[in-house]
N, C-alpha and C positions, 0 to 999 in steps of 0.2 A: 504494500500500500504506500502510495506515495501522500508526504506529508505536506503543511502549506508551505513549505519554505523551499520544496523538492518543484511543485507548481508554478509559485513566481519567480524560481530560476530558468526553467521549459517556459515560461510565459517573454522574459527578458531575451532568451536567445531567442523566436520563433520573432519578437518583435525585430531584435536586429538583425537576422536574416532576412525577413521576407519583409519590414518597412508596414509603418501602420497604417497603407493605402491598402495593401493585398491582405491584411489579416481578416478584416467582414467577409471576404471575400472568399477567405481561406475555409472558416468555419460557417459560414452560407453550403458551399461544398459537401462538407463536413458531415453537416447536419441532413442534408439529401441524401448524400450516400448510406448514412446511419439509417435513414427513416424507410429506404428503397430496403435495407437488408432487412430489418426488419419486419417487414413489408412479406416480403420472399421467402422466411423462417415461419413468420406466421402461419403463410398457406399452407406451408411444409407441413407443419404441427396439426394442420386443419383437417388436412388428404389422409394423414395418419389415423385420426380421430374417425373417420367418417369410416374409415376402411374398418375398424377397431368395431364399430358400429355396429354395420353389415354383415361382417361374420359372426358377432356376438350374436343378434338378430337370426341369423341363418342358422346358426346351433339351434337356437328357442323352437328355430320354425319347425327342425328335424324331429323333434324330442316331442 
């Protein structure tokens, strides 16, 4: 786990690497990417769930 002091060190280099014009910009990115995975993990978890379902379902039917 990274502590605050660990943060606004990664905070201070990412500002003087990339300049405080690209950083919204940076984490705009960021946060799309973050939101599309999760997004795509979701359905994954969803398709699982439905299939879990179905056969569950489908034994009941059998019995």
């Amino acid at each position: 786990m990274l502590g605050p002091g660990s943060w606004i060190i990664i905070g201070v280099v990412a500002l003087l690497i990339f300049g405080p014009k690209k950083l919204p910009e940076l984490g705009r990115a960021a946060g799309k990417t973050l939101k599309e995975f999760k997004n795509a993990t979701s359905g994954l978890v969803d398709d699982d769930d439905d299939k879990k379902k179905k056969n569950k379902q489908a034994k009941t039917d059998e019995q």
